[in-house]
MARTOR-828997 format. One record per residue (C-alpha): residue number from 0; x, y, z. Coordinates in Angstrom, 2 decimals, decimal comma. Example, Ala and Ser with C-alpha at 12.3 -4.5 7.8 and 13.67 -1.06 7.14 Angstrom:
2
num/px/py/pz
0/12,30/-4,50/7,80
1/13,67/-1,06/7,14
! end
This chain:
404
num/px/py/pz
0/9,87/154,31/-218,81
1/10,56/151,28/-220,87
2/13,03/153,67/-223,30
3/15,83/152,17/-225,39
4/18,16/154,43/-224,05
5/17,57/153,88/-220,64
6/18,43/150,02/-220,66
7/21,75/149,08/-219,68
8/24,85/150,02/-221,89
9/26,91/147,39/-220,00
10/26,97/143,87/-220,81
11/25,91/141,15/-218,00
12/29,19/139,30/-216,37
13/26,59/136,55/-215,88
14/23,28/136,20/-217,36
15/21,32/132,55/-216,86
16/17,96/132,47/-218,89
17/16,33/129,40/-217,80
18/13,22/129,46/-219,80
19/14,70/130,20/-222,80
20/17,60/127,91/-222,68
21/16,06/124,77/-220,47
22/19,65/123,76/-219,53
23/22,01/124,83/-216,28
24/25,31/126,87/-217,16
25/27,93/125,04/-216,44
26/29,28/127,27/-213,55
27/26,31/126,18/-211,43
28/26,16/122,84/-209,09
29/22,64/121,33/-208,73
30/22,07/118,85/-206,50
31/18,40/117,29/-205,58
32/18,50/113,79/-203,39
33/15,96/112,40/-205,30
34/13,67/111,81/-208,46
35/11,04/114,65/-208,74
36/8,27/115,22/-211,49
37/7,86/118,29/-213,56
38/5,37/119,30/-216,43
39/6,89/119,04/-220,01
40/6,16/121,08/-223,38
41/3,68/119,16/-224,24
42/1,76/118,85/-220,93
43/3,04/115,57/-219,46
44/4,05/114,31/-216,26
45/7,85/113,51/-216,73
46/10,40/112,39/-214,21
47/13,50/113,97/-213,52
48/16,85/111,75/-211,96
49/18,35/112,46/-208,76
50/20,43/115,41/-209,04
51/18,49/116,47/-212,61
52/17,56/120,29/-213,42
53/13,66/120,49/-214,06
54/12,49/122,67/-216,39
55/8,86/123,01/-215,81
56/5,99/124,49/-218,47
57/2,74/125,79/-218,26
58/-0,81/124,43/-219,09
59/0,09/126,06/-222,93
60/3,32/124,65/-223,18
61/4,91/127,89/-222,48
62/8,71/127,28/-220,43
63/8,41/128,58/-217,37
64/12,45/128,06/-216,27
65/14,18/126,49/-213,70
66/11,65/125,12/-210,96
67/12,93/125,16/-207,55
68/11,15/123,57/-204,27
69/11,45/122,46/-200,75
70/11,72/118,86/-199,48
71/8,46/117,25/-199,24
72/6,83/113,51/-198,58
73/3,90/111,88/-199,95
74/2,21/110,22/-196,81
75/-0,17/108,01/-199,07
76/1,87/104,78/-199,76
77/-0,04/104,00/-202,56
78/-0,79/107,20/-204,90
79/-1,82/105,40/-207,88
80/-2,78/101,83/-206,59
81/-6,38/102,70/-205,65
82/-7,60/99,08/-205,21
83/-5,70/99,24/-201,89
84/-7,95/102,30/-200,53
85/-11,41/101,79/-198,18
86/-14,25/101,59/-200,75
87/-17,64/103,28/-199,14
88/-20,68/102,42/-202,00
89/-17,83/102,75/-204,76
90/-15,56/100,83/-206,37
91/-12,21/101,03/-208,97
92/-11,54/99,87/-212,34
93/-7,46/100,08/-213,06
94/-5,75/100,88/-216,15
95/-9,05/102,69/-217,49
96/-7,87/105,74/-219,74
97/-4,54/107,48/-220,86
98/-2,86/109,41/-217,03
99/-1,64/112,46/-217,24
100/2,10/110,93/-217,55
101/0,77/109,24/-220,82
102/0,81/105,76/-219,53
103/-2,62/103,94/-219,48
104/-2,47/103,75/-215,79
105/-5,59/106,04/-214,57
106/-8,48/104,37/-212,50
107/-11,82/104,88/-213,13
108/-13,89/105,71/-209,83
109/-17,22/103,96/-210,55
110/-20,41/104,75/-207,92
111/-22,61/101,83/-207,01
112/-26,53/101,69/-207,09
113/-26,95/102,74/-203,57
114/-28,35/105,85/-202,41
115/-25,76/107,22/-199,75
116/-22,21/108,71/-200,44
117/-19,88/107,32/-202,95
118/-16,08/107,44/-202,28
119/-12,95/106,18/-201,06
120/-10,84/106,39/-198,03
121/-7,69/105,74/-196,47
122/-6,51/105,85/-192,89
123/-3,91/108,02/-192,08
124/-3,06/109,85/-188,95
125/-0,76/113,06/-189,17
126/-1,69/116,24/-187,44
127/-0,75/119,95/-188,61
128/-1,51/121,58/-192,14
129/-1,64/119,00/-194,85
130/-2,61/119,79/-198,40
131/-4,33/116,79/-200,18
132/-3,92/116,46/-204,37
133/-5,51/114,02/-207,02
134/-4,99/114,24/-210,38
135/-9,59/113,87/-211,70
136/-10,84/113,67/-215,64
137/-14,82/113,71/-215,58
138/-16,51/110,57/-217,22
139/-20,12/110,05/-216,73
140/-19,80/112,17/-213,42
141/-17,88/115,15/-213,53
142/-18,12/116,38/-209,71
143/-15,24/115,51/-207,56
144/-15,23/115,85/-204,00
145/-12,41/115,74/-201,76
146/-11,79/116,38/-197,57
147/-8,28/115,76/-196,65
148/-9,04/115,84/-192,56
149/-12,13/114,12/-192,35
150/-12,63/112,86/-188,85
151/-15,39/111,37/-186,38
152/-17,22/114,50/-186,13
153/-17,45/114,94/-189,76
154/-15,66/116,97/-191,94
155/-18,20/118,78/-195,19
156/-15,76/118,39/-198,81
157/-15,08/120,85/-201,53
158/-16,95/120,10/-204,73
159/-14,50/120,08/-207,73
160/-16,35/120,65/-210,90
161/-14,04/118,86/-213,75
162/-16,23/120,04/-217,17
163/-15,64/123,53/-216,10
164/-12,80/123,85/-214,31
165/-14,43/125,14/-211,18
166/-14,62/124,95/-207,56
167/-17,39/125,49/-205,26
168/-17,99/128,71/-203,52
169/-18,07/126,56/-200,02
170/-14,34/125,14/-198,85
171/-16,74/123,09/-196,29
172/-14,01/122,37/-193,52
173/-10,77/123,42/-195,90
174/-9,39/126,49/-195,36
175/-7,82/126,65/-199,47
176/-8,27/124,74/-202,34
177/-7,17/125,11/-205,76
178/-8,00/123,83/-209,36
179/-5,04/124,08/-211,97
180/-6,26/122,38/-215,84
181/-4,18/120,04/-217,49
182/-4,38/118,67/-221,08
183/-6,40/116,17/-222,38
184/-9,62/116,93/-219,92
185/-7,80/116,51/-217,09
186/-7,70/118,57/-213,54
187/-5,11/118,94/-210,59
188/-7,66/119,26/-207,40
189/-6,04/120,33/-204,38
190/-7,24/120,67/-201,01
191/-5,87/122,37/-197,35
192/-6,87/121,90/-194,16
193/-5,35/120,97/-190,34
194/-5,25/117,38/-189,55
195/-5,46/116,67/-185,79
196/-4,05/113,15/-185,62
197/-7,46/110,92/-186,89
198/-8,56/111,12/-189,96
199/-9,98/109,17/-193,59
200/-9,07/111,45/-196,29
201/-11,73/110,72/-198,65
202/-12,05/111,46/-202,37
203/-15,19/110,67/-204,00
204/-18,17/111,14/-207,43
205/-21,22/113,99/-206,72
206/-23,76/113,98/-209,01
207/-24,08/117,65/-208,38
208/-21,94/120,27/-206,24
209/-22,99/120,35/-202,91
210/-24,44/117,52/-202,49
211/-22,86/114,28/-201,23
212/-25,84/111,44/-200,90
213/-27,12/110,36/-204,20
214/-28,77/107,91/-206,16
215/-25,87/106,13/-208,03
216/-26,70/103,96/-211,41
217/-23,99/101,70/-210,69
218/-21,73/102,22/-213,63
219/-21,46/106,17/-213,62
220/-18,04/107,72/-212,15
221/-14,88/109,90/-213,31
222/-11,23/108,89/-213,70
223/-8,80/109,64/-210,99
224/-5,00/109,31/-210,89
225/-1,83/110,42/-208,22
226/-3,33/111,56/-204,87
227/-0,65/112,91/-202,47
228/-0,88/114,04/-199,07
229/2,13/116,38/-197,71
230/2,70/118,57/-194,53
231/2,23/122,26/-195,57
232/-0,49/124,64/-197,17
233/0,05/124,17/-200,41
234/0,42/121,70/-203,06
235/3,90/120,92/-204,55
236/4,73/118,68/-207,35
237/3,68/115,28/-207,65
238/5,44/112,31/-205,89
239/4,63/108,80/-206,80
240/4,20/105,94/-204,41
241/4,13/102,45/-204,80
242/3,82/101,02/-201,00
243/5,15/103,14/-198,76
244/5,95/106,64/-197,88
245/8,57/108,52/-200,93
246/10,33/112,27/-200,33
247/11,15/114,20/-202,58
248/14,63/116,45/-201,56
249/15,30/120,15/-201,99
250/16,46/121,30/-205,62
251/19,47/123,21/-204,55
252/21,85/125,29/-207,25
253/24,84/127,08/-206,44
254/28,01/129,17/-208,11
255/31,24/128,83/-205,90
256/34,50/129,37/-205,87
257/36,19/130,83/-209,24
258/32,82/130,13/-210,78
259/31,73/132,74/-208,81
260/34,24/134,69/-208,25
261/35,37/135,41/-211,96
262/32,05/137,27/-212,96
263/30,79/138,76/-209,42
264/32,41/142,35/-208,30
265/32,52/142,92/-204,39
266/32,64/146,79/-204,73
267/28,81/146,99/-206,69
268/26,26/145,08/-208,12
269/22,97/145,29/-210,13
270/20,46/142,05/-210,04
271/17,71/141,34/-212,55
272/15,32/137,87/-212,15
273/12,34/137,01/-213,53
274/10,64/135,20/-210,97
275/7,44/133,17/-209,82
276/6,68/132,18/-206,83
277/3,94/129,64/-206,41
278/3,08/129,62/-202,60
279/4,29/131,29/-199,59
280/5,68/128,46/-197,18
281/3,23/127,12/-194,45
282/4,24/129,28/-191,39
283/3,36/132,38/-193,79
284/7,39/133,53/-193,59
285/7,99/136,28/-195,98
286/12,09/136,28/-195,90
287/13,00/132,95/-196,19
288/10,94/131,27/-198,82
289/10,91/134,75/-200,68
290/14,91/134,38/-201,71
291/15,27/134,55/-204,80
292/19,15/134,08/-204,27
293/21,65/134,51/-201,39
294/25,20/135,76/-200,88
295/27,94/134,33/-198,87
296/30,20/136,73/-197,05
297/33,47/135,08/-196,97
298/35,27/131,94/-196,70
299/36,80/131,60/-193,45
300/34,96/131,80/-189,87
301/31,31/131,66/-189,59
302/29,21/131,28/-192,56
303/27,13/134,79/-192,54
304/24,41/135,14/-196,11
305/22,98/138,15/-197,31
306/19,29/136,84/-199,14
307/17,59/139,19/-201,03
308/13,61/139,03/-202,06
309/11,08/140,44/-204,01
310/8,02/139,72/-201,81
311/6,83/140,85/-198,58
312/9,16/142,24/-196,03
313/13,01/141,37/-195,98
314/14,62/141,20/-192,48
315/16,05/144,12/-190,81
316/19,09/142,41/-189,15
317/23,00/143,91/-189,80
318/23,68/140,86/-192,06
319/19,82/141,63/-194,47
320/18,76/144,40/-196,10
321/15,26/146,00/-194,95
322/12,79/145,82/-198,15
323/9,09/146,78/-198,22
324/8,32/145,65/-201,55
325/4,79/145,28/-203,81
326/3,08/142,32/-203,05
327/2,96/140,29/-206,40
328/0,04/137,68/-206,49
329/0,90/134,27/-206,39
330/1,72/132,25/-209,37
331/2,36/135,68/-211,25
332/5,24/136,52/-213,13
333/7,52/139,45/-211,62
334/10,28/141,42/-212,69
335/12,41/142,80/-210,49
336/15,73/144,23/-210,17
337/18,73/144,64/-206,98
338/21,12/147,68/-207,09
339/24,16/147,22/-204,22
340/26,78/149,46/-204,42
341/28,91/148,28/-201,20
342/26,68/149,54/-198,28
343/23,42/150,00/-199,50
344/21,07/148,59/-201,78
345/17,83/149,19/-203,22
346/15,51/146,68/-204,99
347/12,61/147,63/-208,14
348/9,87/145,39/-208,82
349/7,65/146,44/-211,54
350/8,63/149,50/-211,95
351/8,00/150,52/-208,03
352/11,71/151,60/-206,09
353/12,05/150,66/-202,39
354/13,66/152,83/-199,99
355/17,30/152,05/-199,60
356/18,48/149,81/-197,04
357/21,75/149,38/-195,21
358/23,91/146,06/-196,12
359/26,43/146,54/-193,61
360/30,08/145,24/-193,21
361/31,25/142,92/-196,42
362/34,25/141,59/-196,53
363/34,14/139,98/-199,39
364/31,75/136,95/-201,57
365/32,63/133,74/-201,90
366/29,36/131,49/-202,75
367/26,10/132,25/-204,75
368/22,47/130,20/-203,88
369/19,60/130,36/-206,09
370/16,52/130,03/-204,87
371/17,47/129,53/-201,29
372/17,67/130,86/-197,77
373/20,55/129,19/-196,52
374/19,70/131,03/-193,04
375/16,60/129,64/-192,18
376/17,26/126,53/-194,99
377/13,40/127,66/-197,19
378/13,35/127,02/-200,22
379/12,19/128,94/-203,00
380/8,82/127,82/-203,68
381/8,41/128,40/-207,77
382/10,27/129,22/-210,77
383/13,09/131,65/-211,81
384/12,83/131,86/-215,78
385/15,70/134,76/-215,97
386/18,41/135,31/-213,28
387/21,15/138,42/-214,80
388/23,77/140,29/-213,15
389/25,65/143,25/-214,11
390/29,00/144,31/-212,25
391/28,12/147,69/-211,64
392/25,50/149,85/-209,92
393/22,55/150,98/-212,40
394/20,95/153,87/-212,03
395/17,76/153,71/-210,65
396/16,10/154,63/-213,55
397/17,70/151,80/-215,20
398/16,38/149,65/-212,78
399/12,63/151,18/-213,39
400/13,19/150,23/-216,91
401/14,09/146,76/-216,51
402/11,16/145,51/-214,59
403/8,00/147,46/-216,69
! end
């Protein structure tokens, strides 16, 4: 299907290629109410300014585009500071090796002599989903343990295996966890589980999976750096905190007025994006988080969007088109393509049509999001590397072509 002749003779009236370029077109206002961290070429931790674009890469360097999330808040005050935490048969040692934001900030977690559990706590009280993160480097240990809801009846942790890059086949009382590598020997360990209002999140040194009481040495332990606690079921990007509570705001990018309106046609419309999407938001919604971008219908009277997705099922309402589209896995790249021509549209992802679906009345376009549902105000939860529109309606065969 992917034949020369098949791809579009038209040229794009817009055509944004994030990974490639690492910069925002000028057309498009970006707006983020804070700092936020990314991951650069070369693997580090960088911060981006308030109202700064991040342009995010994988563990090999490799751009991954424009990264987009939702508002979130660390709830540990002190993410790097962990002198301040509860020491049970452990202790710290600051400033011990190179962090994975190349300052010589990470702590080395060090076990005492004792034969009992050896780890750190803080107290902390939220109730709900919470996902718990640390950045962990093994030293003479190289077993991390973690429970983000521990609580007076005991809570069992997830063993974090940092030589291999493994976790253990038990979540104990989690209900996800999640292990992504990072240069230099070091690990992102994350952890998910519901919080009911009491709790020590505790992370910790094993001296072998599955086992928490040990015979410690005294000097043996593994290097530890940026723990974060947030509201949701998933990990999002790192927030620093230096004594109390920091959030981190929505990225939010947009195309209005004759920025818009010189490239987009109202009559039909073709949509290609190359998308990721890292997690599905915490109350498992499948339109709103799933945007890759939304349409505005006009600009007088009440503000009605058309979104349009590429995962799960879309919304059957008047104002949304009704998609049932392949499932791609999370943190997977996928191609996909939208085809409007006025009053109906049909989406490909992969290669794989969708029955058409009805857009309704549309009186005309006067605002583009990316990465947004402006009608139940999710954000897109990943990156868009490639966002290209044509000003006519492709064949569908066209559309099959695009996204192989």
């Amino acid at each position: 299907m992917t034949i020369r002749h098949l791809y579009p003779a038209v040229e794009p009236s817009l055509n944004l290629d994030f990974a490639n370029s690492k910069k925002l077109d000028s057309r498009i206002t970006f707006t983020r109410g804070s700092t936020a961290t990314y991951t650069d070429e070369s693997g580090i931790i960088r911060t981006a300014a308030a109202n700064e674009a991040r342009f995010d890469h994988d563990t090999d360097g490799n751009s991954l585009g424009l990264l987009i999330e939702e508002s979130r808040t660390n709830l540990f005050t002190h993410s790097q500071d962990f002198s301040t935490w509860i020491m049970n048969n452990q202790s710290v040692t600051a400033n011990a090796t190179t962090a994975p934001d190349s300052t010589i900030t990470a702590y080395k977690l060090v076990e005492s002599n004792a034969s009992e559990f050896h780890r750190i706590s803080i107290s902390i009280n939220p109730t709900g989903s919470h996902t718990m993160t640390v950045f962990a480097k093994a030293a003479e240990r190289d077993i991390l343990t973690l429970i983000p809801a521990s609580t007076a009846g005991g809570a069992q942790p997830v063993y974090f295996d940092l030589t291999n890059g493994t976790i253990s086949a038990s979540l104990g009382s989690a209900t996800s966890a999640s292990i992504q590598a990072l240069p230099n020997g070091w690990y992102r360990c994350s952890v998910t589980d519901s919080m009911s209002g009491f709790g020590f999140p505790f992370l910790g040194v094993a001296q072998t999976s599955g086992t928490q009481s040990y015979q410690g040495d005294g000097t043996s332990g593994i290097y530890i750096w940026g723990a974060q606690l947030e509201a949701g079921s998933f990990p999002t990007s790192y927030i620093p905190t230096s004594g109390s509570t920091v959030t981190r705001s929505a990225d939010v990018a947009s195309i209005t007025g004759t920025n818009f309106s010189s490239w987009y046609n109202t009559a039909q419309s073709t949509w290609y994006a190359e998308v990721d999407q890292l997690y599905i938001n915490s109350s498992g919604n499948q339109e709103g988080v799933s945007s890759i971008f939304a349409d505005r219908y006009s600009n007088t009277g009440p503000q009605r969007w058309r979104e349009y997705s590429w995962r799960g099922t879309q919304g059957s309402t008047t104002i949304i088109p009704a998609f049932n589209t392949p499932v791609t896995p999370e943190g997977s790249t996928a191609k996909v393509a939208l085809a409007i021509d006025g009053v109906n549209a049909k989406m490909c992802v992969h290669g794989v049509l969708s029955s058409t679906g009805a857009l309704g009345a549309y009186p005309g376009t006067a605002e583009l999001r990316i990465g947004i549902s402006p009608r139940l105000l999710d954000n897109w939860v990943g990156h868009i590397s490639r966002l290209t529109y044509y000003p006519v309606r492709l064949p569908d065969a066209t559309l099959q072509a695009l996204t192989l």
